[in-house]
N, C-alpha and C positions, 0 to 999 in steps of 0.2 A: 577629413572632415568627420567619418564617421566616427573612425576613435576617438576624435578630442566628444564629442558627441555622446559617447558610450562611457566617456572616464566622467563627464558632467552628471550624466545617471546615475553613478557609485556615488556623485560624491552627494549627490541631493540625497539617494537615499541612505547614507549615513547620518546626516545632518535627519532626515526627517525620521529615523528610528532615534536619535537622540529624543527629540523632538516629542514624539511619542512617546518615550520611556518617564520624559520628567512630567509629561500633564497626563498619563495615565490614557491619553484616545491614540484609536487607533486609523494615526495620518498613515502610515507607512501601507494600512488598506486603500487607502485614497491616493495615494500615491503611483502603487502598482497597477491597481484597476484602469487607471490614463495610461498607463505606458505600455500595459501589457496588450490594449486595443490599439495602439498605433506602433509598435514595435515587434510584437512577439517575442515578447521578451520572458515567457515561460516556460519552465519545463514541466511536464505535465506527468505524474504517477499516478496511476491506479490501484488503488488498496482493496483486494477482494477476497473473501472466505469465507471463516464463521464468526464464532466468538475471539478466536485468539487473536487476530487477526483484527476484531472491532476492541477489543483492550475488554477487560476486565478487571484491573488493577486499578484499587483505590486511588482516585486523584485526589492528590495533597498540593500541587503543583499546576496552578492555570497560566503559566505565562507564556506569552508567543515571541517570536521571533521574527526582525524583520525580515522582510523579500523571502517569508515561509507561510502561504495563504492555506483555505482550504477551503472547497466545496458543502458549504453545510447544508441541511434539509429544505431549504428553501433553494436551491440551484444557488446562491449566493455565494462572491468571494470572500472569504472572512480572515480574520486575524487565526491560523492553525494555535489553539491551543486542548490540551485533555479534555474533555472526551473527543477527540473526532469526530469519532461516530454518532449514530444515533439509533443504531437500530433497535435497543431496547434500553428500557430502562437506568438498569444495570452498565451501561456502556461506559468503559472508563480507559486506564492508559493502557494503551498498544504500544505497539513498533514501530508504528506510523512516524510517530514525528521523533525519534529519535534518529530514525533513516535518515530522514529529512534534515536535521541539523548536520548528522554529518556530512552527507553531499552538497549540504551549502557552503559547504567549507570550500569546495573546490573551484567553483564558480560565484563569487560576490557582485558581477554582474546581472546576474539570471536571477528572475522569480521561480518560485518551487511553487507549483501549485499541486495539492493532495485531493484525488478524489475518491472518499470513502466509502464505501460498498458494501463493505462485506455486511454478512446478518448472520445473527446467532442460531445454531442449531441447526441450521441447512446441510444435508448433502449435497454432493457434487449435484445429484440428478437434478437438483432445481436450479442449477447453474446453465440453464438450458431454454432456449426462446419458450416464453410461455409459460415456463414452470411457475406453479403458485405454491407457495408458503402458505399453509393455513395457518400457522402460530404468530407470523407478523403480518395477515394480510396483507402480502406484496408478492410482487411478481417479481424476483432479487434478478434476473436477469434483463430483463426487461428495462428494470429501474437505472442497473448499470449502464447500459449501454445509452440511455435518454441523458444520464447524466457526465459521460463519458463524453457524447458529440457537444453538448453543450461546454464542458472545458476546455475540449479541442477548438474553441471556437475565438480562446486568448493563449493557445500555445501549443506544443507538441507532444505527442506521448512520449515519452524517455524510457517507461520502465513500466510492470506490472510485478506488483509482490499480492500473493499467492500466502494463505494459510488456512488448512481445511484437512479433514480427515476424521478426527475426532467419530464422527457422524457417521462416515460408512467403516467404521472397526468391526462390523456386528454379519455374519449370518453370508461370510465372502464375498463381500460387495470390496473388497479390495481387487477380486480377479476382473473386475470393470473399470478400474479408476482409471487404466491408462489411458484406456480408450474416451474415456469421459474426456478428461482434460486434454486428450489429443484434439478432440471436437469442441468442446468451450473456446480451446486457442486460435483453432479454425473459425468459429463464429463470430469473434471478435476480429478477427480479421479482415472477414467479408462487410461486418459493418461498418467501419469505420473505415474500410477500403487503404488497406495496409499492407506492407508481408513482415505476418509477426516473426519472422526468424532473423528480421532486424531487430527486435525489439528486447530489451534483454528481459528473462521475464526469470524473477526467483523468487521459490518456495522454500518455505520451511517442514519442518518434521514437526509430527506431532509428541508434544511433550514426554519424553523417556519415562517421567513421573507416570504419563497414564496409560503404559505400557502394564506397571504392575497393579492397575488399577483391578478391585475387584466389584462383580465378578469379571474370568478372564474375556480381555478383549484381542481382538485383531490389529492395534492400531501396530506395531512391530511389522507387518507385514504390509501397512500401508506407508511406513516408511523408507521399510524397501523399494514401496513401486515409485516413492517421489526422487528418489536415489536414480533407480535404473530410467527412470524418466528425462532424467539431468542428463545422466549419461549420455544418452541419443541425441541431442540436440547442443550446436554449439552455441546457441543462446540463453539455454538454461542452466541454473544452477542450486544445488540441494543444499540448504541451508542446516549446519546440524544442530540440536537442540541440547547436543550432550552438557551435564552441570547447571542446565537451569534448572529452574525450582517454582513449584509452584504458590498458589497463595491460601494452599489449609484442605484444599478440595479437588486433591490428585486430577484437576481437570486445566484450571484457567493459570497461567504465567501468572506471578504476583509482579509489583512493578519492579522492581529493579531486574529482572528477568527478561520483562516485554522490552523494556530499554537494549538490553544486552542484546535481545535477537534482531533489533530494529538497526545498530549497530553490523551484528553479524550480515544483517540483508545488507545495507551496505558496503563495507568491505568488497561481498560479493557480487554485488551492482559495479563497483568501479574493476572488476578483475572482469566481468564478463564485457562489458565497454571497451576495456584497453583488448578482448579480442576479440571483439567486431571489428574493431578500426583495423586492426593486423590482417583480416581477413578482404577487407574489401581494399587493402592496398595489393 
């Protein structure tokens, strides 16, 4: 009963992304929003870091994708399309929903729901209970996690992707990062009462471009520590940035770049999945 049950699901929600597609509204939000409160029929990602991570790439392209939602600044589930984010002005295409389209591939019964985080210019240290942003009056820690429990609330975390660095390259604040995000992943664990070493969780490097960024930076040495970071845990994985390119300003992914790494996240989202499962058999 349940599968004939689960295959009526697919097929409404093809019928109602057609549906959507030709009058332009979006059913396929009103669709998932009822199912996802009586099924759990969500998989739930966390999008958290700085800028690279909330997109910076000119959006040419707003379209969404059915049973691909996303958490926008109202706590609301909305139609995922460019910008994600919100946390500043500027906020354009990321990795985010590019991830997202390809792991929808794998599962077309399941909702993807995106929850977006990250803030621009942050280091790690305000990745931290309390920490305040003076540049976006917010508390990005804080913020995450309120908005975190609240999506947990229509399905399950699946994954956290991770891009940040940029920010601590300066004055050896890489010789702390480990420790930083050893603690950030523990925080989020205690809150939302999990053990993140089920969780698959991957990062990226910071742009090769703003390695020779001048003047000289550290960020080279911060992507060694998200490397040997990966290494230690078999739930993480080091996302490489080698061949992208950026968008004019040795700093932000232009888009076809954020696309590529959003793709490379996952690739290595489905490779570190298939060994969790190997591990708990």
């Amino acid at each position: 009963m349940m599968k004939i049950r689960l295959k009526l699901i697919a097929i409404l929600c093809v019928v109602t992304c057609i549906i959507s597609s030709a009058l332009k509204t979006d059913y396929n939000v009103l669709y998932f929003a009822q199912q996802i409160k009586n099924d759990d029929l969500m998989d739930v990602y966390l999008l958290v870091g700085q800028s690279n991570m909330a997109g910076r790439g000119i959006v040419t392209d707003s379209t969404s994708e059915c049973g691909i939602l996303s958490l926008n600044k109202n706590d609301e589930w909305v139609a995922a399309r460019d910008p994600l984010h919100f946390d500043k002005s500027e906020a354009g295409v990321g990795p985010g929903l590019s991830f997202a389209r390809e792991i929808k591939q794998l599962s077309q019964k399941r909702c993807i729901g995106l929850v977006p985080c990250a803030v621009g210019g942050t280091s790690i240290s305000k990745w931290k209970p309390d920490a305040y942003d003076k540049a976006t009056n917010t508390h990005p820690y804080n913020d995450m996690i309120n908005r975190l429990k609240i999506a947990l609330k229509s399905g399950t975390l699946k994954g956290i992707l991770w891009h940040q660095g940029e920010s601590d390259s300066q004055n050896g604040n890489y010789k702390l990062y480990e420790v930083r995000f050893d603690s950030l992943l523990n925080n989020i664990s205690k809150e939302i009462g999990i053990n993140i070493n089920d969780i698959p969780v991957i990062v990226g490097e910071v742009g090769r471009f703003f390695i020779l960024k001048q003047p000289p930076n550290e960020s080279g040495k911060i992507n060694e520590v998200l490397n040997v970071i990966a290494a230690k845990h078999r739930n993480i994985f080091c996302v490489s940035s080698e061949g992208l390119t950026d968008r004019g300003d040795s700093l932000h992914f232009n888009v076809s770049s954020a696309k590529e790494l959003g793709r490379r996240y996952a690739k290595a989202y489905i490779m570190i999945s298939e060994r969790l499962k190997k591990t708990v058999k």
